[in-house]
N, C-alpha and C positions, 0 to 999 in steps of 0.2 A: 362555863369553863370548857367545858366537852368540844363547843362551838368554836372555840378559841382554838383548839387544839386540830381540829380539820383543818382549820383555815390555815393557821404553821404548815402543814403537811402541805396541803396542796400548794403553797407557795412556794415551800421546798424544791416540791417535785417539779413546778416550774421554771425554777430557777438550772434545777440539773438538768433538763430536758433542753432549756433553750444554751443551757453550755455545752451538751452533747450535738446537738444542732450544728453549734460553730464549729467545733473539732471536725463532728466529718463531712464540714464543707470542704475539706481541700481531700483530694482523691488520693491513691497510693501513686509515688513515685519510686522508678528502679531507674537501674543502668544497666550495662553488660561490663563486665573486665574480663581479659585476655586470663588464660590460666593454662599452666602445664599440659600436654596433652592435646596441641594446637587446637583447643575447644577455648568456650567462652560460657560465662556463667551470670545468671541476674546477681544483683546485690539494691540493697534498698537502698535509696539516695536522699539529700535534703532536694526540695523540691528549687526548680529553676523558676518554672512559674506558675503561678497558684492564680485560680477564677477568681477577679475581683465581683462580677457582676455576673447577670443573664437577664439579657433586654427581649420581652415579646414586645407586642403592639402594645398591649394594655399598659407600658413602662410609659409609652407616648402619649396617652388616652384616645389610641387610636381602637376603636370597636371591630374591625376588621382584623381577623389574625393572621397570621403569617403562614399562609396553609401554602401549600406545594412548594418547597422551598428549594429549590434545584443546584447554585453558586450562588459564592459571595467573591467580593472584588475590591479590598482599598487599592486607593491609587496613590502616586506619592506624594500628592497635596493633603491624604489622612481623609480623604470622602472615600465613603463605604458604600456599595451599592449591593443590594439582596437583589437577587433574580429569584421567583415565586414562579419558575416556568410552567409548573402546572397549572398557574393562574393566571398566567400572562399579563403579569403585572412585576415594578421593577419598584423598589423602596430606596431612598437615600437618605444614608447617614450622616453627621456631619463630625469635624473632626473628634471635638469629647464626646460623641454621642448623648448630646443632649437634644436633637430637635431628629426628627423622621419623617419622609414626607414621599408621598408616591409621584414616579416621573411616566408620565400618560406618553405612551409612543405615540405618534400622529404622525400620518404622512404629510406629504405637502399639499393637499387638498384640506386638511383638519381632520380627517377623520382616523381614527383610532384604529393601531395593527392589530391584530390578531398574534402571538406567537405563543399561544399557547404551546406544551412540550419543549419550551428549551430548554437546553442544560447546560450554559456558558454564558458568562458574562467577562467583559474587559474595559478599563479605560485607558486612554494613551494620553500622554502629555500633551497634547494636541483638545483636550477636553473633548474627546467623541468618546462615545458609547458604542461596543462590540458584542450585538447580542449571537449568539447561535442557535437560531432557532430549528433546533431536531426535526421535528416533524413534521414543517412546513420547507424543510430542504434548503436553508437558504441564511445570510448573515445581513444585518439588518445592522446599518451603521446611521447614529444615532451625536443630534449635541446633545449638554447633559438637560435642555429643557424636554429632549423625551422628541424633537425633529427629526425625522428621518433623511439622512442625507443620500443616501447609498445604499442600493442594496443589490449582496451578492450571491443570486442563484450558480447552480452547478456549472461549474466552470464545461467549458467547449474546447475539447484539447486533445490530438492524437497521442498526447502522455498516458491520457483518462482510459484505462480498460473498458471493454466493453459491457465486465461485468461491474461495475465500481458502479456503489449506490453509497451516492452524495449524502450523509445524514451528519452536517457541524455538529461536536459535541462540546468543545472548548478550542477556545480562539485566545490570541495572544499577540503582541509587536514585538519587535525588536528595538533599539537604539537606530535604527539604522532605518527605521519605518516600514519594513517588511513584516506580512502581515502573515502568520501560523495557523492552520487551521486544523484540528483534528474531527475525524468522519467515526460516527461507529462505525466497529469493526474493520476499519481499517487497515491494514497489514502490511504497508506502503508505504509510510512514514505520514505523517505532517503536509500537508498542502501548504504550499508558499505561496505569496504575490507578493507582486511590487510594492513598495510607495503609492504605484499608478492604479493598482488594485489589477496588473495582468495576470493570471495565472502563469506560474512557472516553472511547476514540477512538483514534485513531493520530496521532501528534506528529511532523511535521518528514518528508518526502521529497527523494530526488534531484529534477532535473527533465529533460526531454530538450531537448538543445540543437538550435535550429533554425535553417539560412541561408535565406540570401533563395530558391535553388535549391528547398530542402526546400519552403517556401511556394509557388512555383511550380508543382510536383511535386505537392501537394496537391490544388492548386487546377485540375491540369488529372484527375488522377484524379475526383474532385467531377466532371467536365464529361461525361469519356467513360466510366468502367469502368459496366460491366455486372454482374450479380449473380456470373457468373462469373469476374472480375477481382477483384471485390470479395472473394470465399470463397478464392482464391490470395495475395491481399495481404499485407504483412506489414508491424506495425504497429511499430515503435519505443517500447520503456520505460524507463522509467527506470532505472537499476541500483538493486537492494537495498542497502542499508549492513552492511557486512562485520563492522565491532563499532561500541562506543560506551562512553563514559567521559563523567564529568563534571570539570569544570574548578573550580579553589578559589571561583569566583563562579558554581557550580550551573550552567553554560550547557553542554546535552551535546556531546559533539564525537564526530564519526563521523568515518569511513574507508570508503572504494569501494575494491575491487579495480580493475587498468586491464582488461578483457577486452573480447572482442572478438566479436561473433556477429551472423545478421544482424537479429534480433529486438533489441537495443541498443544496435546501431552500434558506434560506435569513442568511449572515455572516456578520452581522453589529457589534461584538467585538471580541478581541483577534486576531490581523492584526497580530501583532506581539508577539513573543513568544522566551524564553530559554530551551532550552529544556537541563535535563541533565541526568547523563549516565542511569538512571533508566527509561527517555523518556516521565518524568514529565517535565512539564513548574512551572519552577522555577523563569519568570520573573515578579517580584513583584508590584504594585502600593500601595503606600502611601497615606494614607486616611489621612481627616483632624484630625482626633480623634487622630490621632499618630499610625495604626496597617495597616496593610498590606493586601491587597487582591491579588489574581492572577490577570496578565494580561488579561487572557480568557476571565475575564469581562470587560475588557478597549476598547472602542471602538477610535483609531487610526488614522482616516482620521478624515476630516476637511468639514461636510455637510453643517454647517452653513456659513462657508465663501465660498465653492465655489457652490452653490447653479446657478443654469442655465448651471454649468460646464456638461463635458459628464460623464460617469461613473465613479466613481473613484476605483482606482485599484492598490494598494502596488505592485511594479515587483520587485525592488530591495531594497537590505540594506547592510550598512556595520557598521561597530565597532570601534572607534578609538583604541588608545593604553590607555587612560584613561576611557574608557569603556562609551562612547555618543555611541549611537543607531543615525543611518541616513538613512532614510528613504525614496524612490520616490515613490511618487503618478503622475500615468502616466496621469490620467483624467485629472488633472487640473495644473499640471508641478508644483507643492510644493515638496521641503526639507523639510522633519522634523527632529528635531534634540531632541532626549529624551535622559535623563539622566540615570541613573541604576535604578532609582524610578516612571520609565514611568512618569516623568515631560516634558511636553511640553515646550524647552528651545526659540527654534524658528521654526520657516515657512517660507520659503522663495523659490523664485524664480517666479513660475507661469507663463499665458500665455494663459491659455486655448486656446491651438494650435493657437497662433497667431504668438509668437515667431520674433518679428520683433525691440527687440530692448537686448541690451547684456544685460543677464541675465536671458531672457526669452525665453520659448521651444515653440516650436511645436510639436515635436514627442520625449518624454525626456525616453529613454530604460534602462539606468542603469547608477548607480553613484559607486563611488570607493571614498577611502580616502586616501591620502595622506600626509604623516607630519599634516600639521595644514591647507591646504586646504582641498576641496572637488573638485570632478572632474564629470561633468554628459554628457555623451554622448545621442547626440539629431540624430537620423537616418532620419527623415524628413530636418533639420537643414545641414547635413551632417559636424557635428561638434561636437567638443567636448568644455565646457564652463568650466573656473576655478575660483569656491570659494575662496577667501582668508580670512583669520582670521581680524576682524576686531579690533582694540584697547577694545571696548567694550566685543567681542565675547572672547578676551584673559581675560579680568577681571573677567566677570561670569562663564568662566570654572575655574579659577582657584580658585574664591570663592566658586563654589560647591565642588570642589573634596578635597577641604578641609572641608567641612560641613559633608559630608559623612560617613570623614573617622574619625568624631572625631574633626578634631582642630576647635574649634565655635571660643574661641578668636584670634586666628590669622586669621579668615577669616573676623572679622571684619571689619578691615579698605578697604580689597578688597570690600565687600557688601555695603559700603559707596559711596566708589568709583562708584561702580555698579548705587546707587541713584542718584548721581550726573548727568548721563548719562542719566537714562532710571526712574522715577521715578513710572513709573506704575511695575516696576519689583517683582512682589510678590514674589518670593524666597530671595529676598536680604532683603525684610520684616520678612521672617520667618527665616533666617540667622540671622539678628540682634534678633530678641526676644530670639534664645537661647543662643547667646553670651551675652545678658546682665541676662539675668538666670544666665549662669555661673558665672557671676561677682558678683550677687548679689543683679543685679537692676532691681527690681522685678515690679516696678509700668512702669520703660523703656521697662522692658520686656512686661507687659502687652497691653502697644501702639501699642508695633508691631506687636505683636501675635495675635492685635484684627483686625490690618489692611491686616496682612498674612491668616488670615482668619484657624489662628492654633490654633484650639481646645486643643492640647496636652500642648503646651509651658503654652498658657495661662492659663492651669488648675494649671499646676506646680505652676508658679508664683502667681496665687491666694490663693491656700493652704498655699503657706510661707507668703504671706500678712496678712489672714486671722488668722493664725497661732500669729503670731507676734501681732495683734492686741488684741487679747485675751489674751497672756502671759503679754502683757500691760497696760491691764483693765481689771486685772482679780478681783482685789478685787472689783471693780466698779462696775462690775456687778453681782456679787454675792451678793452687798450689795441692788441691786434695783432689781433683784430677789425677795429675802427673802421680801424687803419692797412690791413688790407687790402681794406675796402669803399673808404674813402677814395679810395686806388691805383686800385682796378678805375675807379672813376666821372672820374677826375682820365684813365687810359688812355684810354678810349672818347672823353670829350673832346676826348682831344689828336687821338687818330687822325679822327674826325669833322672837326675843323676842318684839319686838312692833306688831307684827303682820301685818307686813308694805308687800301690794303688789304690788311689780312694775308694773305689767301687769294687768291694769284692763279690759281693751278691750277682749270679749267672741272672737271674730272672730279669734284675736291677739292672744291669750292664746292659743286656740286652735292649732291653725299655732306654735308655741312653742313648744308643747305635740307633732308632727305628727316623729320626730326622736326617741322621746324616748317610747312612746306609739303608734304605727300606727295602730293597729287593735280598738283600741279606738277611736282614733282623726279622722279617717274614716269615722266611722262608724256613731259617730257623726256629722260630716260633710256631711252624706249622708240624715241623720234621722231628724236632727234636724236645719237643711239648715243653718250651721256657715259657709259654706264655702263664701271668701271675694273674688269679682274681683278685687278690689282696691291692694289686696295683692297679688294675679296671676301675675294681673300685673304689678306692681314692681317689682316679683321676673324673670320676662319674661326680662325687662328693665334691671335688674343685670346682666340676663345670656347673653344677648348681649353684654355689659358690658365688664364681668368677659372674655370672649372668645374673644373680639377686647383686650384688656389690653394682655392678652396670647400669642400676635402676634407681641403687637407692644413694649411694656413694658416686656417680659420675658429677663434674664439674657442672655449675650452673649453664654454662655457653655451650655444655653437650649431655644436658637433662632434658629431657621435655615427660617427663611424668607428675603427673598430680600423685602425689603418696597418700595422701588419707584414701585415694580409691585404689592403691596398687593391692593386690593379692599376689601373695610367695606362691598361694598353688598354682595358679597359672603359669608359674616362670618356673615351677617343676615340671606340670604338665607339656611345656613346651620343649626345656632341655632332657632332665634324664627320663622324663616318658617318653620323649621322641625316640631319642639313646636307645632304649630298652626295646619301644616299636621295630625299631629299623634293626635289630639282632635277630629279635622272633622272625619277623618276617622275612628277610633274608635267610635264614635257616632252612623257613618251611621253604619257600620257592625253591631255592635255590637245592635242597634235598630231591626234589623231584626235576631238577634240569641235571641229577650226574653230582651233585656238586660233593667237594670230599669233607667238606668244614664240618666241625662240629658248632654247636651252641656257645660254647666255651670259646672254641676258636674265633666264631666271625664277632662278639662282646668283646672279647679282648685286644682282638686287631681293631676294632671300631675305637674304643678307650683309647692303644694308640697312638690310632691315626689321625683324632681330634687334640690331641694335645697341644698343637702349635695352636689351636683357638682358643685351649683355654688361658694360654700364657698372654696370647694377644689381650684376653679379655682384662685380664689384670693387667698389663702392660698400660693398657686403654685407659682403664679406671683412674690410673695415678695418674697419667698424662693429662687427662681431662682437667683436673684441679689444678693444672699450671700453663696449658699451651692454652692462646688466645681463640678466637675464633677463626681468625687467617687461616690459621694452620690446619685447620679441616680438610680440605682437598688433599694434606699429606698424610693426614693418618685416614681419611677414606682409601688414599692410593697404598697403602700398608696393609688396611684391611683388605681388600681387592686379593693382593698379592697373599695375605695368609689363608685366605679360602680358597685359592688354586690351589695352595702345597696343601691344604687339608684334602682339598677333592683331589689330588692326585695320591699322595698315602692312600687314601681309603680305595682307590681303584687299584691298588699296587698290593694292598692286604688283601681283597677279594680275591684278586686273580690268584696269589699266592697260596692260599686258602682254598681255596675251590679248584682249585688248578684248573680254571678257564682261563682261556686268552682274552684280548680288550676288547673285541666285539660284541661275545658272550656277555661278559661283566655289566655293557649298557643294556643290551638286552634283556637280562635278568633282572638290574635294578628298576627300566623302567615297569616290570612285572612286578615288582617289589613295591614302587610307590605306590602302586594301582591298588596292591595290597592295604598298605597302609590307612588308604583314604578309605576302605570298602571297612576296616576295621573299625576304624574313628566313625566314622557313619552308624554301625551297627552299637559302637559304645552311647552314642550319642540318642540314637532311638532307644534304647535298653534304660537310660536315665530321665527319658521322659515319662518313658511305662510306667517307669517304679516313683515318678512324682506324679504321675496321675494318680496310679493305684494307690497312695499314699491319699492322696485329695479325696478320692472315693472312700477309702476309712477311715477317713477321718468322717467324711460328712456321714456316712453311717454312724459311726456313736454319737455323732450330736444328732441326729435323729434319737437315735436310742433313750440319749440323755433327758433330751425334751419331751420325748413322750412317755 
């Protein structure tokens, strides 16, 4: 009985073990989506495609393992070819990967190449074989029985620098049978040849990105260094391109590693890039607004999810035939899979060199595409691991590439489709909002477009809403128009001729007058002490007010805040601590230039001479929840124009106040900012003190505690 009851048990536990097995066979999949805040955030995704297999030698009953694994290469007849450069040996796969077989290079005499150290391989339609063999300097072109037919040592060319050391690291064609060749370290772009295999220059480089500092930095170098300064220096280059592939419209696309040194600086965007025949990058990102920027500014690896990973580093990419970008990052074993509009579709794989369950790498050197897998050979792993199209990963391709190119209603029901699956999928959100645009279902569209986080659709569809409401009620409001100009003109009348004043309060009156009269209302309020704290501070309580309302109440087409991370103290510490800042300090300075103001004084002229901003600010907030997005450039030119009359009151209260003239007035404030910032500095060091000092007693009582 006893015996019986082991045996249940362990059959149990093998049954849960081999179902825990299969679950995490398939690795974590995320995406990114756009969020308030012009940032981007992971979110976890259903998977596009999920490792069916992972083939070593022993899959083939071949006894030889897959050791030095350098590239891999399908071509578009689906034969796969493993380059082993460290073994100078090449493997081919056939299309299901059911047979393996190694292809022996030989020249034309029979006997057997040497290429140990490459790290490229290619095939062209033409059936030859493109090896690059690194460390022998040279490309070894090759039928696929492993014949040498050609081979290309370091080209001979007053193009070629003097210092240029020829080292192939991947090789590629074109459509057009020009022939791509990248060098380490390289900085030049791409080596070209003919068809005829002539050398003919170098196509397409990174470039180094420069700020305004770096130009500075330059330019005082140029002024002072010496020949000894100069021979110490050290010059910034471009990064090499890591691999390179062509696109179904012949345009090559490279990959940068991100690295880091002080001879290249820091490459934290533009991983990847199109480059086209003119040797511009041509590959685009899609803004929320609906307009495009270069890739250059797209930063392409994934810091926030693989954070503890080791360095991350783009080495290869390829293109499918409907134009997805696939991507390896070697630090941390992620696919990425980008659309034509550098959309992050998925991420997948990972391992951070652990690599111990299918899916997941160790050491992952380069991926290829195949039909509608993906294929990544792992040289630690001594394997190669295959992607397959998942039901899902078939839906969202096929509803992009129809969004793309145009059809929004027929990609409709695949994007549906799409939510049923994955509902965190923001593209199938901004696919529905311009399919129902097109329909016509304008209030449907704006659902979506506010959940896709698409400023474009949504603008569209609010204009025809907006539009439509107005051709609606148009007499309606024309007639409560007229009735409320009518009123206001028919008011002032009557108060006019009784001699009726609404504003009896002097303090109040005066606070009235400071917009339309300020060298008056000033001066008065300097001379004749009307100025009111009761009204300062009010208008201080508004301007907090008016600036939290602007954050959390402005219009979707003019919000860009994430609210679950907003804090109100911030947007105090910004308005009335600035407020409050800029009173003190102007006080103190301006006390020791002469100045005649009191505390009281220069608070209460500051309170109001920011009042046309804070009415702006409310003014703002309601306009937002109705004007489209066109209308931006006029209430930017509105805003524009209320921060000159603000900065002119506030130069018009100082001077009056202080009884300085306008020269004085800039001179003193910019002694005043100086202030300000020397303040906030000393606030800012006083709050780390007292959170260190805090961390240190703390961790004395838990000492105390513990022992």
């Amino acid at each position: 009985m006893f015996k019986r009851i082991i045996i249940s048990v362990l059959i149990i536990c093998a049954v849960l073990a081999s179902s825990i097995s299969v679950s995490a066979a398939s690795s974590e999949t995320y995406t990114r989506v756009d969020v308030p805040g012009s940032t981007t955030e992971i979110r976890l995704s259903r998977e596009m495609y999920s490792a069916t297999c992972e083939l070593t030698s022993a899959s083939f009953g071949i006894s030889e393992a897959f050791d030095g694994i350098t590239d891999i290469y399908c071509n578009k007849s689906g034969d796969t070819y493993l380059l082993c450069g460290d073994e100078s040996r090449i493997w081919h796969f056939n299309k299901d990967y059911t047979s393996c077989n190694e292809i022996k290079i030989k020249n034309k005499k029979g006997n057997e190449e040497n290429f140990k150290g490459a790290k490229g391989i290619f095939c062209d339609t033409d059936n030859l074989l493109y090896i690059a063999d690194t460390d022998n300097k040279r490309i070894i072109i090759t039928d696929l029985n492993g014949v040498v037919k050609k081979i290309l040592d370091a080209p001979v060319s007053d193009l070629i620098p003097d210092d240029f050391l020829y080292q192939p690291s991947s090789v590629a064609k074109d459509g057009q049978g020009y022939l791509y060749v990248l060098s380490v370290g390289c900085y030049y772009g791409a080596l070209i040849y003919s068809p005829d295999y002539e050398f003919m220059g170098f196509y397409g480089s990174n470039t180094v990105e420069s700020s305004a500092l770096d130009t500075l930095s330059f330019l005082w170098q140029k002024l002072t260094s010496n020949d000894a300064k100069k021979s110490a220096s050290v010059k910034k280059l471009p990064y090499s391109f890591a691999d390179l592939c062509f696109d179904p419209e012949d345009f090559m696309v490279t990959c940068t590693g991100s690295l880091s040194s002080s001879v290249y600086g820091n490459q934290n965007v533009g991983q990847i890039k199109k480059i086209s025949p003119s040797g511009d990058n041509i590959l685009m990102k899609r803004n929320l607004k609906g307009d495009f920027e270069s890739s250059s500014g797209v930063d392409f690896l994934e810091k926030e999810h693989a954070e503890g990973a080791g360095v991350q580093e783009i080495v290869s990419v390829a293109v499918s035939e409907d134009n997805y970008i696939f991507a390896l990052d070697r630090g941390n074993g992620y696919i990425y899979v980008y659309d034509s509009q550098c959309n992050l579709l998925s991420a997948f794989g990972g391992g951070f060199a652990q690599g111990k369950r299918l899916g997941i790498f160790k050491n992952p050197v380069a991926l290829t595409f195949n039909d509608n897998s993906v294929i990544v050979a792992d040289s630690d792993k001594k394997s190669i691991t295959i992607f397959g199209t998942t039901e899902y990963g078939t839906l969202i391709r096929k509803a992009e590439n129809l969004f793309i190119s145009g059809d929004y209603l027929e990609a409709k029901e695949l994007w549906q489709k799409v939510l049923t699956q994955n509902r965190n999928c923001q593209l199938a959100y901004r696919g529905l909002s311009m399919a129902y645009y097109s329909e016509g279902k304008y209030r449907e569209a704006l659902d979506a477009a506010k959940t896709a986080l698409d400023y474009s659709v949504y603008d569209l569809a609010w204009q025809e809403i907006v539009t439509q409401s107005i051709a609606d009620h148009f007499v309606l409001i024309i007639v409560l128009l007229s009735l409320i100009i009518v009123g206001i003109i028919l008011l002032i009348v009557y108060l006019r001729r009784k001699n009726i004043k609404l504003i009896k309060n002097e303090k109040f009156k005066l606070y009235s007058r400071v917009i339309f009269h300020p060298f008056d209302s000033f001066e008065q309020l300097k001379y004749k002490k009307l100025g009111s704290y009761k009204i300062a501070i009010t208008i201080t309580v508004l301007f907090y007010i008016a600036s939290v309302l602007n954050v959390i109440a402005s219009g979707f087409l003019y919000s860009n805040t994430l609210l679950r991370n907003y804090n109100a103290l911030f947007t105090l510490a910004s308005s009335v601590g600035l407020l409050l800042l800029w009173s003190v300090c102007n006080w103190l300075v301006c006390s020791m230039f002469n100045g005649k103001g009191t505390f009281k004084d220069v608070y209460v002229s500051t309170c109001y001479a920011i009042t046309p901003w804070v009415i702006f600010l409310f003014v703002k907030v309601i306009l937002s929840n109705f004007l489209p997005l066109s209308s931006s450039s006029i209430v930017s030119g509105f805003q524009n124009a209320v921060l000159i009359l603000t900065f002119f009151l506030l130069c018009v209260a100082m001077i009056k106040v202080h009884e300085y003239d306008f020269f004085k007035i800039i001179l003193t404030s910019v002694v005043v900012l100086l202030m300000m910032i020397l303040v906030l500095f000393v606030i800012l060091m006083c709050a780390i003190l007292i959170v260190q000092f805090g961390s240190f007693i703390v961790s004395i009582y838990e000492e105390v505690v513990h022992r």
